[in-house]
MARBA-3410 file (N, C-alpha, C, O; in Angstrom, 1 decimal):
138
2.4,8.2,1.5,2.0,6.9,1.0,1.1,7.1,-0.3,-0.1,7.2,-0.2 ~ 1.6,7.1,-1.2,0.5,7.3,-2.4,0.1,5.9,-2.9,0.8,4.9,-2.8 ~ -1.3,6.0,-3.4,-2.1,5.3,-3.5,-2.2,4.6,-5.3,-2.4,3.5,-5.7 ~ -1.8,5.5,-5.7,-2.0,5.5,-7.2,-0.9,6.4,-8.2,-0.6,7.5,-7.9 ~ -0.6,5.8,-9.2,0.7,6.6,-10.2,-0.3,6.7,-11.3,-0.9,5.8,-11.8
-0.4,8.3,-11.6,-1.5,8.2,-12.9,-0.8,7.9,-13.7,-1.4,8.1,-14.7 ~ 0.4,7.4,-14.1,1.2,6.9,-15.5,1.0,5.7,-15.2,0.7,5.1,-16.2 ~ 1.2,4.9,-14.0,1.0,3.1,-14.3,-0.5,3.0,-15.1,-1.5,3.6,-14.6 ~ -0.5,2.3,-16.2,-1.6,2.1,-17.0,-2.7,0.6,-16.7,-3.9,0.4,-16.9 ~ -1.5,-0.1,-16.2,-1.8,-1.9,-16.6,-2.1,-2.1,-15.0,-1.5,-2.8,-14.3
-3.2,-1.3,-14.7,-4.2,-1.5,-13.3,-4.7,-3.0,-13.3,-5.0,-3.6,-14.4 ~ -4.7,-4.0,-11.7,-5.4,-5.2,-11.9,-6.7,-4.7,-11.7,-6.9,-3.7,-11.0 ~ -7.5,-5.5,-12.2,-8.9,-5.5,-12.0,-9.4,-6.0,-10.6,-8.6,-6.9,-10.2 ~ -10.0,-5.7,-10.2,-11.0,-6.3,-8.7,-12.3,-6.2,-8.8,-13.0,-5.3,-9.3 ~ -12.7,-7.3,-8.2,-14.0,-7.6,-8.5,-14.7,-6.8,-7.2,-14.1,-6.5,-6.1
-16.1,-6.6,-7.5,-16.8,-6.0,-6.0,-17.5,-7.0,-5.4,-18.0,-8.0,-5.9 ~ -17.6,-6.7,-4.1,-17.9,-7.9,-3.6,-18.6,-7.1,-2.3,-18.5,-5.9,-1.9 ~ -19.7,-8.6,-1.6,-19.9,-8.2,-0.3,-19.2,-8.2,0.8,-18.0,-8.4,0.9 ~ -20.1,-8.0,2.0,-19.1,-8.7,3.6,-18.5,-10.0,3.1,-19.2,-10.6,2.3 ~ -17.6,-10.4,3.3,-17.2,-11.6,3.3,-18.1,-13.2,4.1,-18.7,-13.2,5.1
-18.1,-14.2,3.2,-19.1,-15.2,3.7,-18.8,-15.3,5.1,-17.6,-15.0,5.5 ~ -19.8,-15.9,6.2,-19.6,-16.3,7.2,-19.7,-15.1,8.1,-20.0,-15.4,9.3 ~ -19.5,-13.8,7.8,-19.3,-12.5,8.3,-20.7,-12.2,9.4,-21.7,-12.8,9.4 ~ -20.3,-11.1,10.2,-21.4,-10.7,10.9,-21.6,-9.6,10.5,-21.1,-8.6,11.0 ~ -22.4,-9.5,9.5,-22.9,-8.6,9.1,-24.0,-7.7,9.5,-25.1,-8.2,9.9
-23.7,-6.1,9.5,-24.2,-5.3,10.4,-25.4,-4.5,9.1,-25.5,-4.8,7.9 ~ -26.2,-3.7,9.7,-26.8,-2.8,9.0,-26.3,-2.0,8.5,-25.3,-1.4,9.0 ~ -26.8,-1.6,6.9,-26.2,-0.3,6.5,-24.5,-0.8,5.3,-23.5,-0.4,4.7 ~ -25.1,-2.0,5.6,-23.5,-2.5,4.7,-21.6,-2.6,5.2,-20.6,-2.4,4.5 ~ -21.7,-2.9,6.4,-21.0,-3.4,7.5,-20.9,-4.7,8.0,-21.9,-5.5,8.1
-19.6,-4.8,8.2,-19.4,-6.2,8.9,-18.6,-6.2,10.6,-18.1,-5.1,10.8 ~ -18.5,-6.7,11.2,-18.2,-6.9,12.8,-16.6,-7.1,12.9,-16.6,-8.2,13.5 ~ -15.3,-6.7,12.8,-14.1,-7.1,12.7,-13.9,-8.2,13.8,-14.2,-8.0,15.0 ~ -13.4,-9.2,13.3,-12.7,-10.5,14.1,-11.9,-10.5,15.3,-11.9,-11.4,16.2 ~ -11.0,-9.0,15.1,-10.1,-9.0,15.9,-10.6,-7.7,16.7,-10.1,-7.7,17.8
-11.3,-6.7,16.5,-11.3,-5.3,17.4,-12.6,-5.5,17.7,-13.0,-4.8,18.6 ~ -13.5,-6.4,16.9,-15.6,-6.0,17.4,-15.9,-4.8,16.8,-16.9,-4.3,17.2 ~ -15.1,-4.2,15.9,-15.3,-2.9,15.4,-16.6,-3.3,14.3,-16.7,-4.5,14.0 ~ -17.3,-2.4,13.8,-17.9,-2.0,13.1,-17.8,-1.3,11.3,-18.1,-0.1,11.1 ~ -17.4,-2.3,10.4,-16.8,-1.7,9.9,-17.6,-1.4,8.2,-18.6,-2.0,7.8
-17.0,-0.5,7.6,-18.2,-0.5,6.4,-17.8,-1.0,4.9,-16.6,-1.2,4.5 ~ -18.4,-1.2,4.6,-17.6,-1.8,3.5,-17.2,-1.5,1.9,-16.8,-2.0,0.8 ~ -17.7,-0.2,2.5,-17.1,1.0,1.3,-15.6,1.5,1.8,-15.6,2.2,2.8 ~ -14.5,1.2,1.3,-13.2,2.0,1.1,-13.1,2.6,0.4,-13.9,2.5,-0.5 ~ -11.9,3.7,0.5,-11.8,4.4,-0.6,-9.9,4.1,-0.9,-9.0,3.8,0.0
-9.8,4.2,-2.3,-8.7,3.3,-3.0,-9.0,1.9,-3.0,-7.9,1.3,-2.8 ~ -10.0,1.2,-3.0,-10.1,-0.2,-3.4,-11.6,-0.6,-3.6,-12.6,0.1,-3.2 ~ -11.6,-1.7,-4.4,-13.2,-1.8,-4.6,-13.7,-2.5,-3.6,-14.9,-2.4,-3.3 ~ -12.6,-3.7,-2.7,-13.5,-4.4,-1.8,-12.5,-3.8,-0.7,-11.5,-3.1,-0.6 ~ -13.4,-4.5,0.2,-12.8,-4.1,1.8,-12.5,-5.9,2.3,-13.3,-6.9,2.2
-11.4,-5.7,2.7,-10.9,-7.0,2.6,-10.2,-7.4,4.6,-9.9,-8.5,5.1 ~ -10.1,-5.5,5.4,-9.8,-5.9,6.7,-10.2,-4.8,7.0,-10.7,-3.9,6.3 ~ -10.0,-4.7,8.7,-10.3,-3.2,9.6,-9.4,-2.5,9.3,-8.4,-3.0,8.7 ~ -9.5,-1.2,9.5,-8.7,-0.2,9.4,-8.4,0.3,10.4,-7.5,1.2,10.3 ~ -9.0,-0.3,11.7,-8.2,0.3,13.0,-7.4,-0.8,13.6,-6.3,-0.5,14.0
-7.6,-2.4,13.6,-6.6,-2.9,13.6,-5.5,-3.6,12.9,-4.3,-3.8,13.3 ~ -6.2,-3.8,11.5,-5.6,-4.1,10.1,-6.0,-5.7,9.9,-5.7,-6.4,9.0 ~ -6.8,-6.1,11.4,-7.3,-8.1,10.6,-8.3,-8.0,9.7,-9.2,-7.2,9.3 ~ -8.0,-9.1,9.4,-8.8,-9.4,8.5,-9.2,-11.3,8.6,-8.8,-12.0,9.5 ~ -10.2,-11.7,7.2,-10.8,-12.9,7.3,-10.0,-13.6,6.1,-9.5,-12.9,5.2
-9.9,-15.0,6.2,-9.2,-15.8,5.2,-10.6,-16.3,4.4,-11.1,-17.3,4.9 ~ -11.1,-15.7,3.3,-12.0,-15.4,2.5,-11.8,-16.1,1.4,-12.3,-17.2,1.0 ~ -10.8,-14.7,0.5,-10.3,-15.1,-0.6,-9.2,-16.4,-0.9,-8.4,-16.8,-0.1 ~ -9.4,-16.7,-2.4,-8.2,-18.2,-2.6,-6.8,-17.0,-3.3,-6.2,-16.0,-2.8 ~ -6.9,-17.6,-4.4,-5.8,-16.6,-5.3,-6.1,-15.4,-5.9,-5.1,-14.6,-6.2
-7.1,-15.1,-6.0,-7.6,-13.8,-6.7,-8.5,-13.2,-6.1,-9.7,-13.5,-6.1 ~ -7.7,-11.6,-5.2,-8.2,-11.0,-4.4,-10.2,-10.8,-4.9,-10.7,-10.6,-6.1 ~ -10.7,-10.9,-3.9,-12.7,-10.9,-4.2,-12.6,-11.9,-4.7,-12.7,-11.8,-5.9 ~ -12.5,-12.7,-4.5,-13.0,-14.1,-5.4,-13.7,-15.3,-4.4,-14.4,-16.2,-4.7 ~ -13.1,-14.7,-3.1,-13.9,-15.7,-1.6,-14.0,-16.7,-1.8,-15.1,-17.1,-1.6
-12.9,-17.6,-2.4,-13.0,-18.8,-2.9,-12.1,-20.2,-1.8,-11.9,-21.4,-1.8 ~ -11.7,-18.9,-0.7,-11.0,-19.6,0.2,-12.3,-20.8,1.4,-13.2,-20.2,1.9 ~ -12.2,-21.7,1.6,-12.9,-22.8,2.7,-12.2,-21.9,4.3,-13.0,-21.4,5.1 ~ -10.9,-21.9,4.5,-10.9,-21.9,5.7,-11.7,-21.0,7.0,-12.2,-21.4,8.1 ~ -11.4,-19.4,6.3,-12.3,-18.5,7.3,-11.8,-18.0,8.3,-12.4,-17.1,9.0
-10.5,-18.6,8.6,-10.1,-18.3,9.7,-9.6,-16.9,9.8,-9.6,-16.2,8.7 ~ -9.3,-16.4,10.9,-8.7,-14.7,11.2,-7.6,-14.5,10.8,-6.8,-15.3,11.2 ~ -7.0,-13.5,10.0,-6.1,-13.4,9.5,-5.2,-11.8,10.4,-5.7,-10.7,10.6 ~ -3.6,-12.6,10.7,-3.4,-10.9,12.0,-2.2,-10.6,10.4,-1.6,-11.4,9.7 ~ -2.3,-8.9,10.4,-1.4,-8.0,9.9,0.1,-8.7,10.6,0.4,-8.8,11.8
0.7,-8.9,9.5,2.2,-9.4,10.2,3.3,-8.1,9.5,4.3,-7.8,10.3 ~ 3.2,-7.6,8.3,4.1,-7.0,8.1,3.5,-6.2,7.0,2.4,-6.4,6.5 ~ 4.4,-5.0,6.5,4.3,-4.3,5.8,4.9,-4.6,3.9,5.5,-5.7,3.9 ~ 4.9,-4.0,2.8,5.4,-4.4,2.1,4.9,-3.2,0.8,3.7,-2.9,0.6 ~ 6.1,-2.5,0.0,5.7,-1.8,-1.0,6.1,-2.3,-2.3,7.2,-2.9,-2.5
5.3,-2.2,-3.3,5.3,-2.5,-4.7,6.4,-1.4,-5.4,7.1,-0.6,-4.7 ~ 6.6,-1.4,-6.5,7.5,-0.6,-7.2,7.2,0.9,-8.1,8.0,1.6,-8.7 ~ 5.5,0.9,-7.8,4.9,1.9,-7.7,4.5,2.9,-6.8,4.0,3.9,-7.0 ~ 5.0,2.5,-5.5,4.7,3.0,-4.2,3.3,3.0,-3.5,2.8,3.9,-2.9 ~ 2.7,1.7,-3.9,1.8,1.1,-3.3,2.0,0.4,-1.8,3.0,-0.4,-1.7
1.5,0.5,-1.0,1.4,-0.5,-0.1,0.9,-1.7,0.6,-0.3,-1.6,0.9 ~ 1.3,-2.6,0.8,0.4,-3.8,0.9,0.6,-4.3,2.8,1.3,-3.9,3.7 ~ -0.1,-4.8,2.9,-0.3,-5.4,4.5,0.0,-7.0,3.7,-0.4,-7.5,2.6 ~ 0.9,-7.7,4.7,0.8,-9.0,4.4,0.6,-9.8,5.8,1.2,-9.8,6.9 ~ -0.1,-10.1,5.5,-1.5,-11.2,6.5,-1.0,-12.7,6.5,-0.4,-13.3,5.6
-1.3,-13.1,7.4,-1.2,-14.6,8.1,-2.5,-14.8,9.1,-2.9,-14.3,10.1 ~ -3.0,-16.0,8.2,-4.0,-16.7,8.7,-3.6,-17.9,10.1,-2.8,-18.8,10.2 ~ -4.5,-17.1,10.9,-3.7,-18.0,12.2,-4.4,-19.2,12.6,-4.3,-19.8,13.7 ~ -5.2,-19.4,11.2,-5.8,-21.5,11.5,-5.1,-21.9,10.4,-4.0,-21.7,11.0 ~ -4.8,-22.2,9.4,-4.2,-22.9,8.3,-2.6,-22.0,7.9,-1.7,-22.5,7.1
-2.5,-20.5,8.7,-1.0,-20.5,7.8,-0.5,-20.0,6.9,0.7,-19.7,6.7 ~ -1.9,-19.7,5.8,-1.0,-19.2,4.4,-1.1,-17.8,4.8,-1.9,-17.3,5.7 ~ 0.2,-16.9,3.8,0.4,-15.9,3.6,-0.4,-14.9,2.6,-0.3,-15.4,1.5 ~ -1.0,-14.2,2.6,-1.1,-13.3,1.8,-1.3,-11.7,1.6,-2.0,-11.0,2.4 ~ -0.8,-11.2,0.6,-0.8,-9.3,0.3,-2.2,-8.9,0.3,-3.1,-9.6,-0.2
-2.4,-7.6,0.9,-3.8,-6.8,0.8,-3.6,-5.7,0.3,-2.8,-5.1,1.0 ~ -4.0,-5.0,-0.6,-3.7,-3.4,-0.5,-4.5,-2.9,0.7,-5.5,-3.3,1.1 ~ -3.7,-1.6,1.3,-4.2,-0.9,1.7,-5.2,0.0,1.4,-5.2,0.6,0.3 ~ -6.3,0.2,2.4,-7.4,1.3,2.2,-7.3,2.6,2.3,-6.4,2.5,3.2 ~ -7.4,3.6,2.2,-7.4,4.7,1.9,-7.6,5.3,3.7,-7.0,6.1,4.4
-8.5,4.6,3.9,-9.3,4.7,5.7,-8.5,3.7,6.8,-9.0,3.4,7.9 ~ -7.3,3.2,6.4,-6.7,2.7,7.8,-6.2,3.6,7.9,-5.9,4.5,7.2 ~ -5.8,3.2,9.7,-5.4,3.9,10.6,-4.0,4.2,10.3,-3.2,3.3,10.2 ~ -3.7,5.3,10.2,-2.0,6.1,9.9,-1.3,5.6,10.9,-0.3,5.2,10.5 ~ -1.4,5.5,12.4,-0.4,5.0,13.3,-0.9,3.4,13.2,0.0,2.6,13.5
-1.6,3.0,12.9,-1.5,1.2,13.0,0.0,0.7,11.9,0.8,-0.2,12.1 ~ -0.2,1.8,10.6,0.4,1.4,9.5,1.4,1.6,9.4,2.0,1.1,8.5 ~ 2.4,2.8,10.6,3.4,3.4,10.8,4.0,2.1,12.2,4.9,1.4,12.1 ~ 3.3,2.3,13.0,3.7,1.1,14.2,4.1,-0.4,13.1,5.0,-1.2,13.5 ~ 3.6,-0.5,12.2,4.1,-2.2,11.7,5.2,-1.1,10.7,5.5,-0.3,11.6
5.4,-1.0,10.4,6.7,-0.3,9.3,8.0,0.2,9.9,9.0,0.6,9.3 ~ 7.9,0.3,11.4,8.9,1.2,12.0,9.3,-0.6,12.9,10.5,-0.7,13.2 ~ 8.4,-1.6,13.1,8.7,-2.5,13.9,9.6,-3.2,13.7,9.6,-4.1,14.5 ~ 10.8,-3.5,12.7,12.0,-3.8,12.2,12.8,-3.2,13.0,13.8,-3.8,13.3 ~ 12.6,-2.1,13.5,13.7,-1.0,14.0,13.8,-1.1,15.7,14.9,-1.1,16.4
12.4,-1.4,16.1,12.3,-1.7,17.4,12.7,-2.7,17.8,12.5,-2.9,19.1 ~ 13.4,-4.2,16.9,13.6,-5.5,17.7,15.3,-5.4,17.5,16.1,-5.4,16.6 ~ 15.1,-5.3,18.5,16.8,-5.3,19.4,17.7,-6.6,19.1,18.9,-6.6,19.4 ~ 17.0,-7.6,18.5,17.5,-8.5,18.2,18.1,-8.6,16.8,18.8,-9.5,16.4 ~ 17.8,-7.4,16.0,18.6,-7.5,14.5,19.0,-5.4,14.8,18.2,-4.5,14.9
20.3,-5.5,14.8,21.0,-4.4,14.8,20.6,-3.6,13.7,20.5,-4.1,12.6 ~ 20.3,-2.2,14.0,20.0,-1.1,13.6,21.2,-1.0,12.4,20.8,-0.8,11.3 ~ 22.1,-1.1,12.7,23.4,-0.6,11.7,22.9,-2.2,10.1,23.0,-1.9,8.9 ~ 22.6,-2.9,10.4,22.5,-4.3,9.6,21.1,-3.6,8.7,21.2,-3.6,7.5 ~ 20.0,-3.0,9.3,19.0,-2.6,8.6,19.4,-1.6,7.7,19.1,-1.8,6.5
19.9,-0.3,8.1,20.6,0.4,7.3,21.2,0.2,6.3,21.1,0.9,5.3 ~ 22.0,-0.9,6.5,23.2,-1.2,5.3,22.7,-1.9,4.1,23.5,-2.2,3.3 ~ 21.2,-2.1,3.8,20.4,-2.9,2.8,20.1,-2.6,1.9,19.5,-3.4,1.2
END
């Protein structure tokens, strides 16, 4: 899973930011995950903000359109629904907020968990309901 192409040049910018508003904010520059009670810090590495856990992958509906920007009202808990790669071989987590609904991409952190991130990427394969042979053929 690489993180970065030292030839892509036209990096987006991100802003730094704190815990997210509303957050339970721990000592030491941590916040309380929504979905695990985890303890989490809010230094990543490959990103400037920390936007979800890394041991379950939720996260908070914060931001509006521009990732750090916490311009979002709702707040509500947002669950890892699926996986998704860019054309650099970036990874993204794409999230659904489970009060209002909207969709949205996260990069991944450098510090999530390798089987959380492998279990959502392999889970196409495990539903019996769309044939193995049909995924292949794409």
């Amino acid at each position: 899973m690489p993180r970065h192409n030292s030839r892509h040049t036209d990096r987006r910018v991100q802003r730094r930011k704190d815990a997210p508003p509303g957050a339970d904010r721990r000592p030491g520059g941590a916040f309380r995950c929504a979905g695990c009670r985890l303890d989490v810090p809010l230094a990543a590495p490959g990103t400037a903000h920390r936007n979800h856990c890394p041991q379950c992958l939720s996260s908070r509906h914060v931001d509006g359109r521009v990732p750090g920007d916490r311009a979002a009202d709702c707040g509500g808990r947002m669950e890892a629904l699926s996986l998704s790669i860019r054309p650099d071989g970036e990874w993204l987590l794409i999230h659904h907020c489970l009060v209002c609904g909207e969709l949205s991409a996260n990069r991944i952190a450098g510090d999530d968990s390798p089987l959380a991130l492998l279990r959502m990427a392999v889970r196409p394969l495990s539903d019996s309901s769309v044939p193995v042979r049909a995924l292949l053929a794409l």
